[in-house]
Structure formats: C-alpha cells, structure tokens
VOGU-3710 file (C-alpha; in Angstrom, 3 decimals, decimal comma):
1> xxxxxxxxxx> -6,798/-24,283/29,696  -5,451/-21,714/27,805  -7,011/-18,869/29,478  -3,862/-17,330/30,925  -1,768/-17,734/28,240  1,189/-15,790/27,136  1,046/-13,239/24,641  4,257/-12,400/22,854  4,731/-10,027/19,961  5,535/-11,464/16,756
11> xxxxxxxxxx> 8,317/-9,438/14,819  6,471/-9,098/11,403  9,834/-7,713/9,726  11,656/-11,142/10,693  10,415/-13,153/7,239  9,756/-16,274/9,609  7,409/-14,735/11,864  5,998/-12,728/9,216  4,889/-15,707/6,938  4,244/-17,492/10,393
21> xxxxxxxxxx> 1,314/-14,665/10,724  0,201/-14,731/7,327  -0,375/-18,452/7,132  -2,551/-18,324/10,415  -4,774/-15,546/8,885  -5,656/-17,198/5,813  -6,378/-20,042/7,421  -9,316/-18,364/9,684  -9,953/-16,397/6,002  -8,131/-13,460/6,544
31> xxxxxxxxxx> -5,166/-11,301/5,180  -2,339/-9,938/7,132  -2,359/-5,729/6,541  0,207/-3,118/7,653  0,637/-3,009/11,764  2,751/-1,239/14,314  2,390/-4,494/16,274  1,114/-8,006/16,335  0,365/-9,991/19,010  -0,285/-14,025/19,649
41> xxxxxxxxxx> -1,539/-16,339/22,010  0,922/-19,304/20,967  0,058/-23,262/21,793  3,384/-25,030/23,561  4,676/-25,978/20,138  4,620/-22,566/19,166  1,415/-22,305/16,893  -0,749/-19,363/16,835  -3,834/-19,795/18,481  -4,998/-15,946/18,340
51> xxxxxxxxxx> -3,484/-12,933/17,115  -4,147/-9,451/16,584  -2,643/-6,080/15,672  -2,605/-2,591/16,498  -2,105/0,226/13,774  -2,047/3,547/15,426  -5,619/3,443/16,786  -7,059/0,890/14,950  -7,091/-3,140/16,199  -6,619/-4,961/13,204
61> xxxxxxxxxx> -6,139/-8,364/11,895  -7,447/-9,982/14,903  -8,339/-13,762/14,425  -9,218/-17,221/16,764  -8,256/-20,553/15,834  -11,444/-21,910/14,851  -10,935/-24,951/17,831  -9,832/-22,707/20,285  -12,649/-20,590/20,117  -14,307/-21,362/23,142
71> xxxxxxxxxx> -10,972/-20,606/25,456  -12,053/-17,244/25,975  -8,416/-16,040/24,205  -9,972/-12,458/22,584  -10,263/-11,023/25,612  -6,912/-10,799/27,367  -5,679/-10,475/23,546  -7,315/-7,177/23,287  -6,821/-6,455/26,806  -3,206/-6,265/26,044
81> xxxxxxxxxx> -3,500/-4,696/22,604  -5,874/-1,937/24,631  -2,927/-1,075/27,133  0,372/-1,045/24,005  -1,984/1,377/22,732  -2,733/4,075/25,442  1,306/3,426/26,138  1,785/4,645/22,569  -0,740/7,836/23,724  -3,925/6,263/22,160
91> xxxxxxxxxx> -6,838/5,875/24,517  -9,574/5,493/22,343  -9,093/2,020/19,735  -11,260/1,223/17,153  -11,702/-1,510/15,408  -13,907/-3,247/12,086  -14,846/-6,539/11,880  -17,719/-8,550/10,520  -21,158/-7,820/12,107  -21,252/-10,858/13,326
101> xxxxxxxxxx> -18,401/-10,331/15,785  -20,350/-7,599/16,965  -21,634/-9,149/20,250  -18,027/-10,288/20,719  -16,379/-6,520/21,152  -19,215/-5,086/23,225  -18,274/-7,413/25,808  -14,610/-6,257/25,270  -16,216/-2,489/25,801  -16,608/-1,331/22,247
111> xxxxxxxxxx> -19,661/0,100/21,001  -21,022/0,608/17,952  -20,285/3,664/15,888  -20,938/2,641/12,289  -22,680/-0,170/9,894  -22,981/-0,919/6,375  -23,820/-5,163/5,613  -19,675/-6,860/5,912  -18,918/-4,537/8,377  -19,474/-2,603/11,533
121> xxxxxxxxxx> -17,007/-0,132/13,109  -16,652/0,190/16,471  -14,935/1,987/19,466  -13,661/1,749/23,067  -13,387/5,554/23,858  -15,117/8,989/23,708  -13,550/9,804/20,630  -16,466/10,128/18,391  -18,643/11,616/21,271  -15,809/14,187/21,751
131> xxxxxxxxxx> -15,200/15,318/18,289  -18,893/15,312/17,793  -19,145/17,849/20,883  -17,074/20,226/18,878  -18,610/19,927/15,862  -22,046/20,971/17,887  -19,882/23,691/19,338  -19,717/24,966/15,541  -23,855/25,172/15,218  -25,460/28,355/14,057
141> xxxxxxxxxx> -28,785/29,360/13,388  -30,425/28,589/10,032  -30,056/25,175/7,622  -26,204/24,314/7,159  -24,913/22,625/4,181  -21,656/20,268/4,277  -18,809/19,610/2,041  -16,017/16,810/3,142  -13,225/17,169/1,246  -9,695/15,691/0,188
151> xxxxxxxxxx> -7,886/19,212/-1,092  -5,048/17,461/-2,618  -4,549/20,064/-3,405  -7,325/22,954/-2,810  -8,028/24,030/-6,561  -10,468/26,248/-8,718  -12,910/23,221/-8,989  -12,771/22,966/-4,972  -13,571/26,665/-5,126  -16,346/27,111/-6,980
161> xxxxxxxxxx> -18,022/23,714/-5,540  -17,910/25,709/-2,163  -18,936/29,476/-3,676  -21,910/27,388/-5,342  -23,321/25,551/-1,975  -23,027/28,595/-0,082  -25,250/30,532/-2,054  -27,681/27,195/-1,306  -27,592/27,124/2,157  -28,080/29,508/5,553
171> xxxxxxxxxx> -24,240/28,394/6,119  -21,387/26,053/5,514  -19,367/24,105/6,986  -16,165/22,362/4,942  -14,324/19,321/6,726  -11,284/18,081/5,469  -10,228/14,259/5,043  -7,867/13,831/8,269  -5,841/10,801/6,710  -2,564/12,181/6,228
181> xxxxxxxxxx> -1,444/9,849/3,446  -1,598/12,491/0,514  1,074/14,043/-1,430  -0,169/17,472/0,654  -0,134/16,740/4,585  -3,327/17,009/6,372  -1,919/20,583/7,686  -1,490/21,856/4,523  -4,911/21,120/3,491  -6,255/22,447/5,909
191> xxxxxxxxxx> -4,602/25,525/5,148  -5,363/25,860/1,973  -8,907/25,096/2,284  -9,343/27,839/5,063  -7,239/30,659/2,440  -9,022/29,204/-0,672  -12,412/29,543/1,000  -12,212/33,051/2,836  -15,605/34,041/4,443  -17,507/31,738/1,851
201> xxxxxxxxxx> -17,501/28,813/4,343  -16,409/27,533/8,200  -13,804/25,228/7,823  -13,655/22,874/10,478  -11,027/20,258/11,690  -11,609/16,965/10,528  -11,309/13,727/12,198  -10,550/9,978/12,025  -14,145/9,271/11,313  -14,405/10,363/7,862
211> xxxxxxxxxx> -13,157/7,188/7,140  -10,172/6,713/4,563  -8,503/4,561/2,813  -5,215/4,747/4,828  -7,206/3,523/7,906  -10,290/1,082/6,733  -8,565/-2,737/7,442  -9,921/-4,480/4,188  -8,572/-7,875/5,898  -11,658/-9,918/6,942
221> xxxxxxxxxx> -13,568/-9,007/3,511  -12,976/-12,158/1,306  -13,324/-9,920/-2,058  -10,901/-6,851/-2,160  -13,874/-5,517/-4,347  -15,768/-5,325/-1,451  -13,382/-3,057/0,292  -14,020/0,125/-1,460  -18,277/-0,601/-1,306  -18,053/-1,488/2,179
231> xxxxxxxxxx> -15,804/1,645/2,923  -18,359/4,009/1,521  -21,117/2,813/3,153  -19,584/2,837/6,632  -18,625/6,470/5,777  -22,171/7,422/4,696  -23,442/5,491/7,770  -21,121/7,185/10,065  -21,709/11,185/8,943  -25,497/10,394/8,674
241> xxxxxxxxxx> -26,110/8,892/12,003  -23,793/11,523/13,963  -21,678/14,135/11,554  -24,149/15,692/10,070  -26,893/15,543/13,368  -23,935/17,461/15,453  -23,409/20,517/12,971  -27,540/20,258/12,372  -26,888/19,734/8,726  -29,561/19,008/6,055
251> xxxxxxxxxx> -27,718/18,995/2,777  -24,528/17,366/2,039  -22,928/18,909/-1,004  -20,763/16,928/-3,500  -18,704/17,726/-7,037  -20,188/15,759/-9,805  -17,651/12,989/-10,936  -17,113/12,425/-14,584  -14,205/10,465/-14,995  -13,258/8,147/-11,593
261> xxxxxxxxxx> -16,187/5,313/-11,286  -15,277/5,020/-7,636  -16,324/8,679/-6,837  -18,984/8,258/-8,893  -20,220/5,045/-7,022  -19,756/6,850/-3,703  -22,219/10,347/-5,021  -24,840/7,290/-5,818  -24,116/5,782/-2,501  -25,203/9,024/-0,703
271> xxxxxxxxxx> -27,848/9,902/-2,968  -29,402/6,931/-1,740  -28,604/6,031/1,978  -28,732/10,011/2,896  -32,488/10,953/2,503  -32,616/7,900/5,236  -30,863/10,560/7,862  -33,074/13,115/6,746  -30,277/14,858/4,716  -30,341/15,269/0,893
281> xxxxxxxxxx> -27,767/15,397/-1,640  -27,010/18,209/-4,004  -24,467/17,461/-6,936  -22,947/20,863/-8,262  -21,900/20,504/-12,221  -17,844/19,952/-12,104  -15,599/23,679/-12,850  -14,442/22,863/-16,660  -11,189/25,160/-17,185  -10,476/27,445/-20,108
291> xxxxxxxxxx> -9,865/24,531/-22,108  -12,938/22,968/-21,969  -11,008/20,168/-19,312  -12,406/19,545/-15,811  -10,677/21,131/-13,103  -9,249/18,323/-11,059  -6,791/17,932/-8,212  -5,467/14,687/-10,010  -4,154/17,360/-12,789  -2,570/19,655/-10,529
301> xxxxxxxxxx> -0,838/16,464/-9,006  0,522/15,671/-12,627  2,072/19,009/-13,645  3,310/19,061/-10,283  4,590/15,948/-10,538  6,343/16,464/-13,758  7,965/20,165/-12,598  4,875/22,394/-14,528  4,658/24,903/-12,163  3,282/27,421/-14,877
311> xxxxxxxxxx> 1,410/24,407/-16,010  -0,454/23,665/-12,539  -1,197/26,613/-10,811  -3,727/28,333/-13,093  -5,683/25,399/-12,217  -5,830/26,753/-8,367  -6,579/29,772/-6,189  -3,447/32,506/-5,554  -4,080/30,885/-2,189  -2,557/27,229/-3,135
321> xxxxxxxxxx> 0,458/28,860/-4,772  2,746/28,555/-1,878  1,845/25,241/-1,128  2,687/24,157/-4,642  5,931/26,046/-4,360  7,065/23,778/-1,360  5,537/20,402/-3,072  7,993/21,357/-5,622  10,760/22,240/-3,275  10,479/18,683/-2,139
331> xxxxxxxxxx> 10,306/16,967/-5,047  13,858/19,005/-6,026  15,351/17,211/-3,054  13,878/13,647/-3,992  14,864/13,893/-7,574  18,928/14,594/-6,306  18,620/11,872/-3,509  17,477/9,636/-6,414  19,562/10,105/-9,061  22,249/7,076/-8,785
341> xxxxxxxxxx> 25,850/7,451/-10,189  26,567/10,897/-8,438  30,211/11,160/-7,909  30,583/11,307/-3,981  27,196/11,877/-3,031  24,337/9,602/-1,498  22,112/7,765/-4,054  19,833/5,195/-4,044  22,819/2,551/-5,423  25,934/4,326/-3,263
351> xxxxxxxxxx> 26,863/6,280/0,324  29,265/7,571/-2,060  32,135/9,026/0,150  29,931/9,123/3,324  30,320/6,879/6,599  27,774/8,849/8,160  25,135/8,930/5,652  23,155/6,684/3,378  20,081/6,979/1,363  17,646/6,371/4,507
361> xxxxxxxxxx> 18,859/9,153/6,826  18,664/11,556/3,870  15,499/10,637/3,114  14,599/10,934/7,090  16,037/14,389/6,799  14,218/15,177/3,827  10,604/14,268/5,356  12,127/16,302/8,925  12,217/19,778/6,521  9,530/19,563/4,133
371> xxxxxxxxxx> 6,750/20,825/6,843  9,174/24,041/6,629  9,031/24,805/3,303  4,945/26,279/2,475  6,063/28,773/5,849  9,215/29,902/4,236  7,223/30,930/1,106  5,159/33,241/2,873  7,863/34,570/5,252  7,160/38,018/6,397
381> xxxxxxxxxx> 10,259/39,294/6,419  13,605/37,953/6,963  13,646/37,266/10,447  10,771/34,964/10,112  13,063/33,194/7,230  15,791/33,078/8,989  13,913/31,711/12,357  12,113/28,667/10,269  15,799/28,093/8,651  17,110/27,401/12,244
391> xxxxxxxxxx> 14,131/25,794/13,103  13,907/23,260/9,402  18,222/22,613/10,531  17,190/22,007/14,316  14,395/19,135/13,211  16,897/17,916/10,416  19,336/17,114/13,271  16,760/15,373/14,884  15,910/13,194/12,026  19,636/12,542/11,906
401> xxxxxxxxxx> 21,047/12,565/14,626  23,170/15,233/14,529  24,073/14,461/11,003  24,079/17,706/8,615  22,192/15,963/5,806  20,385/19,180/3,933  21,650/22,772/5,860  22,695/24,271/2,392  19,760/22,962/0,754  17,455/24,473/3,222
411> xxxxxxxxxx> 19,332/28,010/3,304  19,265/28,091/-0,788  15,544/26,736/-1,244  14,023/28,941/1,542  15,380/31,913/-0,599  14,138/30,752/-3,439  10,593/29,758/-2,089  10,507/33,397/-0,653  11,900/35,322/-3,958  9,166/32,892/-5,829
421> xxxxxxxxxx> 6,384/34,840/-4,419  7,103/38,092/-6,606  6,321/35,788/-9,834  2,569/36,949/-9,783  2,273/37,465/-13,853  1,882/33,526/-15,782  2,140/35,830/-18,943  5,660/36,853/-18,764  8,188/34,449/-20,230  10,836/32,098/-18,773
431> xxxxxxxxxx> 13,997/34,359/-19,591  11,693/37,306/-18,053  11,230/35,173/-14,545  15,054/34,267/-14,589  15,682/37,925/-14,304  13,167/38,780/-11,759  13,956/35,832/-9,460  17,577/36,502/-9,545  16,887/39,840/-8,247  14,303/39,123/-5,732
441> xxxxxxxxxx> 17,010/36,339/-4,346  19,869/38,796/-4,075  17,817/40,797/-2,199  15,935/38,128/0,469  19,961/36,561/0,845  21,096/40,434/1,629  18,376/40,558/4,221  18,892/37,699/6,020  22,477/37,527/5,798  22,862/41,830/7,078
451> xxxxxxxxxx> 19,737/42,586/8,685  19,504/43,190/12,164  18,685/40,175/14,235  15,243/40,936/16,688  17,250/41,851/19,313  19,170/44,497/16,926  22,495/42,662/16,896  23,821/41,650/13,513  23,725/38,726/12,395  26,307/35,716/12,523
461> xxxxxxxxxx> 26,599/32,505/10,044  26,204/29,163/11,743  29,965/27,798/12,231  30,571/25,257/8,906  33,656/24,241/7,388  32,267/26,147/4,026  32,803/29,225/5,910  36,146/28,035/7,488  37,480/27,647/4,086  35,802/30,646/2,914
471> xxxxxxxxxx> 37,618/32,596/5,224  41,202/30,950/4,772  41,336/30,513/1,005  38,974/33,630/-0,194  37,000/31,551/-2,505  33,130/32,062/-2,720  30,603/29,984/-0,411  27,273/29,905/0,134  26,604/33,082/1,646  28,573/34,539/-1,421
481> xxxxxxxxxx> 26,732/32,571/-3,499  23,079/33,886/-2,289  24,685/37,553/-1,938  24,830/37,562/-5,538  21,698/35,929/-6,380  22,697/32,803/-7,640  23,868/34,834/-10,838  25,858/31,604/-12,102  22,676/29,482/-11,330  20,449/31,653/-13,318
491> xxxxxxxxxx> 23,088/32,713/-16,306  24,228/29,236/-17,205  23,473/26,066/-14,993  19,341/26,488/-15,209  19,972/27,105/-18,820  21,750/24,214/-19,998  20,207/21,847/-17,209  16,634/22,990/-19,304  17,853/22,191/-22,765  19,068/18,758/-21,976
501> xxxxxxxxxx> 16,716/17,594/-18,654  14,610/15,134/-21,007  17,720/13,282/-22,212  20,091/10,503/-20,609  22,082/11,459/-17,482  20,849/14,702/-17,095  20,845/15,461/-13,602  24,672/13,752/-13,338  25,752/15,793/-16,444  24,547/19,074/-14,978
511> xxxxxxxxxx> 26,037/17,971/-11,576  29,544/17,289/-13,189  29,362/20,580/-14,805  28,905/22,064/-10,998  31,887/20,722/-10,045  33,872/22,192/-12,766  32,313/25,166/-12,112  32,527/25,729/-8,918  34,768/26,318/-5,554  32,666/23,722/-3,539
521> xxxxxxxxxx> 33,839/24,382/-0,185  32,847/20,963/0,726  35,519/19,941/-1,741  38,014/21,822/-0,742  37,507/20,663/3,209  37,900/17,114/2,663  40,829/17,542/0,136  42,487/20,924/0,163  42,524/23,608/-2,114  45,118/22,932/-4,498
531> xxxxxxxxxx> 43,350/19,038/-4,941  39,865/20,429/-5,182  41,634/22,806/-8,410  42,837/19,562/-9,818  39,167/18,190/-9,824  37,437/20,924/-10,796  39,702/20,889/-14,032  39,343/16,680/-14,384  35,795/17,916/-14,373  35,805/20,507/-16,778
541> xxxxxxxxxx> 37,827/17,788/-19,316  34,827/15,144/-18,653  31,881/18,155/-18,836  33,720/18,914/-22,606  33,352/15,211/-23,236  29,055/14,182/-22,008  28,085/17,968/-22,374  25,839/17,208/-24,832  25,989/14,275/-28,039  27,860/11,555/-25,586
551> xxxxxxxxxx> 26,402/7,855/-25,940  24,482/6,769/-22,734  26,515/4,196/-22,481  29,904/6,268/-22,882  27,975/8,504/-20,372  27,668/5,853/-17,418  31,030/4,634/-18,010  32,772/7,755/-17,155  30,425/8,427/-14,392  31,171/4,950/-12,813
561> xxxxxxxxxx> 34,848/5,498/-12,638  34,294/9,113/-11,448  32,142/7,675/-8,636  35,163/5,098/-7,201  37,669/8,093/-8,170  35,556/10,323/-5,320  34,552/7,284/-2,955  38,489/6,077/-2,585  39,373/9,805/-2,122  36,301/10,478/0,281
571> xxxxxxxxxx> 35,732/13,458/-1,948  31,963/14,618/-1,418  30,731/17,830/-3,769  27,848/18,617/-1,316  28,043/22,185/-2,154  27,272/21,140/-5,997  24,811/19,119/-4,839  22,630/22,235/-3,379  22,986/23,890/-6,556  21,482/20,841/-8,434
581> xxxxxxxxxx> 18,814/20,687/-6,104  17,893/24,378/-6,325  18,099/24,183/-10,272  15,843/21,417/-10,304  13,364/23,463/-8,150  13,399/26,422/-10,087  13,311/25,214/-13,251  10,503/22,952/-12,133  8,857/27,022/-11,253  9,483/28,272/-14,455
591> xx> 8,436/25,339/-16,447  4,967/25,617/-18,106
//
C-alpha cells in the first residue's frame, strides 16, 4: 500500500518539523542527532511512517513505524538517501545500527565492515577496500608496529611515544585520527606529525575508519553510556580485522593514560580484544615534563587557550611551533569578533555601523583565512607571504561574498606570524622579544611591500580607501604602519593592553585608546578628516577617563553611548580594530 510512497525532506531547522522528527524517533526508541538531511515516508495525514538521515557519508537516524514495518518502506528510503548522497560527491555511505538490523542493510547492499555487541557498522562502497589497498601499498619487509593518533596538537609526549616503539619494531607506521573536529584541522596534524616524527616513523593518511566521535551516531543505543564502550569496540574490531592485516602489523603501540578513564578504558579494550587478531599491545610509560607533570596535548590546548605561548610550546617539538603560532593567530581574531560594546565594529550584540556585515559573515571569513595562517609562519621569503596574503583575501571574499571582512588583519598577522619565527630563545624576557619582533616586522613589511615581485616588477598595494586617504591627506596607513614595525604597537598599546588584560573592559579600553591614537584611515573614509580629528580627541577625553581605576559599570556606560554615537554616524574604526587584533596575538606570543 504504501510501497511507492513519497519521500519529502523534512526541514529540521523549522522548530515544527524538527520536534515533528524527534517525537517519531523516540517513539521507535531513538534520538534525533545532527544531519545534513532528513527524509520521511509520510501517511496522508502527514505522520511519519519512516525516516532517515544523511550526515556527510554516514545514514543516520533511520527508523520504521513499528506497524508499518512490513510495507517494505527502508528500501526506497535508503534508495533515495543513497542517490542525495553521491549528488553531494559521496559514493560510498555507511551506516550503524543494531546487529539485529543487520540482515536488513545487506539486502539494501551494505556489508559488513565492523562489530562489537549494540552495534555493527556497515558500508555500500569500496571505501574500506580502497583505503585498505593503500595502506598494503605502504608494506615493508620485517614486523611493523602501529600508532593511531589524535595530535591535537603533536607534542613531546607524542614524540617520545613514537622514538620509543620504533626502537621496538622492524618499522612504523603512525596514522592520524581523520575527524576534523579538533581545535588543529586534520591537515595540520598531519603536518605536524610528519615534521615531529622525521625518519623515526611512516606517517600515513588516515581515514574515516578510525572511527571518532564526530562520526559514530550514538542514536539507537538506549544508554548514552553505551556510546563511548560501543565506539571503542567497533574501532578495535575494525583495525584488527583489516587495519592492521593491510600494513602486516603485529603490535599496536599506545601512551599509557593516567588521568582520562575513557582512554584508559579504551588501552584495556585493546589489551584484550587485540591478541584475538593476532596483534599485541605495548603500553609505553607517559613523557613526564621537567616538572614532574605529564606531557599532554590537553595542556598545550590550555596555555594555548589562555594566550601562554611561552607557557605551551616547551611542551612540544620546534616542529609544532608554527602551528601554535597560527592557533593563536586565530584565537586573536575570535577574541575581537567577540568582544561586545565595540564602538562601530561587529560584535556578538551589534553590526555596529555595518549594513554589510554582521557577526556570522565575520566569523565565515574568519574560518575562510585560518588554513592560511601555519603557511605564512614558515614563508620562505616574501613572495611566498605575499602570494598566501592574496590567496587568505581571495578565499575571504569567497566566504563573503565580496565583503572585505579581515584584509588588514591578514596583511598585519601574516607579518607577525613570519617575524615570530626569529623568537627561538624561551629564556630571553618579554621586553627582550618586544625588541626583536619589532625589528624582524620592519624588516618582513619592507620586503614585501619593496621587493621585486617574481616577475621583477615592483610591487603595487591592492586599491583600498586606506591608501586613497593615505595619499590625499598624508596621514599614516597600514603600509606605513608595518614599514615601521608597528613601533606604536610595541612601545605603548601591547604594554598597557598587558597590564590591564585581566581586568573589566579590557579589550574595549585598549580599543578606545586606538582610536585616540591613531589616523584610522577607515575613519577618516567614512567621515572626513577634519571629523575623524574630532573623534580621535572625544577619544583621547574618554581613554583619560576608563584608562585605568574606572568602575565597570561607569565603564559600560560610556561605551554604550559611544557605540550609538558611531552606529548613527556610520563611523567604523576598522583600522583600530587590526591593531587590537594583532596586540592580542602577540601578547598572547610573549605571554608565559
């Protein structure tokens, strides 16, 4: 009867359909997860008699009204879920469910891949059998020894848990986790497992069947504390019935795990399911740093996290360093985007004096860049610099659609991320590193800005209305601004932004003294010189007045009515807000 039924999507970000889906799941037992689509089989009065969803290459949340199942519904329902997906580039789905749905998806063409007791994992294509094929590709002669890892970031402990299994085994191979859900993308892990490891180990690429939190669908287990079990041993099950037979391994090497029960749970798991595959377990003793802490990726994430540079990377290889550097480039942009009550800018409570921005495209345009920024740090030389510049502005207009959200924040932090690389000594003092990057950015900005282009031409600015008024009025811009180092930044906006960043407002209070401080071109575009004068000295009055003992409360008063002052004069210091950005970077590099 209801074998040709039509199958509509349901909108899951419409609340009606969404708690329309949700209802039908718990009542077969289920729970509704993230999707990129959902499907239904709907009766004439419009209730769901079988559903199912698609997240990237995974069918999830796929469910049968218990007296409809008998109509033979799953099978055009995943018919149709199979061909969204191959329209959206995947041809090979997977999919979990409970083992006894098993019999179910082979008829649909899925086989089975993986199996622990809730849960089997299965698949329609030759993914598995393809990845597998290059992993075989990678055999060598002698017993090999494997290490899957997360690298979030790639520290000393990661280090020394590969220098100790290679000196156990013929050879090594390292696989990364492939999820790219990770403060680090997947890309840069990879990197800085490959650097970090040298000649100690093959690194190879890894895959969606080192199975992840981001991708294992906990919906059909009735216990969430099941997930994380279940996930393990489907894992396990997985790399001992075909990772580990592909590269010929015989050893699977794992950090021992003092402090997170989970990871400890999972080294137990393997300990016992591995010998099964005919592949032991070796647990290497945890890299304790010099004071007597473990060495942990979770740490690194903290410092970073809080702006401890100086803090965070004598916990890794020389090898992580520029990776670091960008995490903490991005994190400069966040923190500005996030900071409310910015007069004229976009915030998370105000467009301020944009129509053609708001907190979402910035944040688009932040996420377009950030790839850019661990390639900028290792620039080798200024054309290279310059070239991923063009090429961080060209995705940024992308993102926006033709919106310049970030071009002076990606010209002043690639400097900076390039002049950061000459800070090689942790001994030397704060003041010391000022000095030094100052220098090293004078010198970077001089290169790209005068250097011959690769075709020996020199080299032009992109047209902006900084330069337009740089030209007409003689005041200093950006390129000015880099020429000479960022001498202001370094003399007297890093300094006082450091002695007051732990207090109320400072990120606003730093950012009003920027605008007292300086010619923002940005300014001066959208009001004209002799205005933009008249609000850098308003400025300069408020800075005398917050600088430093100010009540909070006094604080966000003034900073409300500066706010509507620069929305209802479409005033936008976006030249002040680079400067804030790259203060908050550097300072987070200098910070132990």
């Amino acid at each position: 009867m209801y074998g040709n039924a039509d199958i509509q999507e349901m909108p899951l970000g419409v609340p009606l359909f969404r708690r329309k889906v949700s209802d039908f799941l718990e009542a077969n037992g289920l729970r509704l997860e993230e999707v990129d689509l959902y499907l239904a089989v709907l009766s004439p009065d419009g209730g769901i008699l079988a559903g199912g969803g698609l997240r990237r290459d995974v069918l999830k949340c796929l469910a049968v009204n218990e007296e409809f199942r008998s109509e033979g519904l799953m099978t055009p329902l995943v018919s149709r879920l199979v061909s969204e997906a191959s329209q959206r580039g995947f041809n090979s789905l997977k999919v979990f469910t409970k083992p006894a749905y098993r019999a179910v998806f082979e008829s649909l063409g899925f086989r089975l891949i993986g199996s622990a007791p809730k849960a089997v994992l299965m698949e329609n294509g030759r993914g598995l059998e393809e990845y597998c094929a290059y992993l075989s590709a990678l055999r060598r002669d002698g017993t090999a020894g494997v290490i899957v890892m997360n690298a979030n970031p790639f520290t000393l402990g990661h280090q020394y848990l590969v220098n100790q299994a290679s000196l156990r085994t013929d050879r090594l191979v390292v696989i990364p986790v492939w999820e790219d859900s990770s403060e680090f993308s997947y890309a840069e892990r990879l990197e800085m497992i490959r650097e970090g490891c040298g000649t100690l180990a093959e690194v190879a690429e890894g895959s969606a069947y080192q199975i992840s939190a981001a991708t294992f669908p906990t919906y059909f287990l009735k216990d969430l504390s099941d997930a994380s079990e279940t996930q393990m041993r489907l894992d396990i099950d997985v790399f001992g019935r075909h990772i580990a037979p592909a590269l010929g391994a015989t050893v699977r090497f794992v950090g021992s795990e003092p402090s997170d029960p989970l990871t400890a749970r999972y080294n137990r798991l393997m300990k016992e399911m591995l010998p099964s595959y005919g592949i032991r377990v070796e647990v290497v003793p945890r890299l304790k740093s010099a004071n007597g802490r473990f060495v942990s990726a979770s740490r690194v994430r903290k410092l970073l996290s809080q702006g401890r540079f100086r803090a965070a990377a004598p916990l890794t290889p020389s090898s992580s360093y520029p990776y670091l550097r960008a995490y903490l480039a991005g994190r400069a942009l966040r923190t500005e985007l996030d900071a409310p009550l910015k007069p004229g800018l976009v915030g998370p409570d105000s467009n301020g004096a944009h129509s053609d921005m708001d907190y979402a495209l910035m944040s688009r345009s932040i996420s377009a860049i950030r790839p850019y920024f661990p390639k900028m740090a290792v620039a080798a030389s200024a054309e290279e610099l310059r070239r991923l510049g063009i090429e961080a502005e060209d995705a940024m207009m992308h993102s926006t659609g033709g919106v310049n959200a970030h071009r002076g924040a990606i010209f002043a932090l690639g400097i900076a991320l390039r002049a950061c690389s000459v800070l090689s000594d942790a001994g030397r003092q704060p003041a010391e590193d000022r000095i030094i990057l100052h220098s090293a950015c004078r010198k970077i900005a001089s290169r790209i800005l005068h250097g011959p282009s690769e075709d020996g031409s020199p080299q032009g600015g992109v047209p902006s209305h900084g330069a337009d008024a740089v030209s007409k009025y003689g005041v200093k811009g950006a390129r000015e601004m880099a020429e000479d180092g960022y001498r202001e930044l370094f003399t007297f906006w890093l300094p006082y932004y450091s002695s007051i960043k732990k207090q109320p407002y400072a990120l606003q209070r730093t950012l009003v003294y920027l605008i007292a401080a300086l010619d923002d071109t940005c300014i001066i575009h959208r009001a004209g010189l002799e205005r933009s004068e008249q609000l850098r000295d308003e400025a300069a009055d408020i800075f005398g007045r917050i600088a430093h003992d100010a009540a909070p409360e006094d604080i966000q008063r003034i900073l409300e009515d500066m706010c509507r002052q620069y929305s209802s004069e479409g005033v936008s210091p976006g030249g002040c807000a680079d400067m804030l950005t790259l203060i908050i970077f550097v300072d987070s590099i200098l910070t132990k």
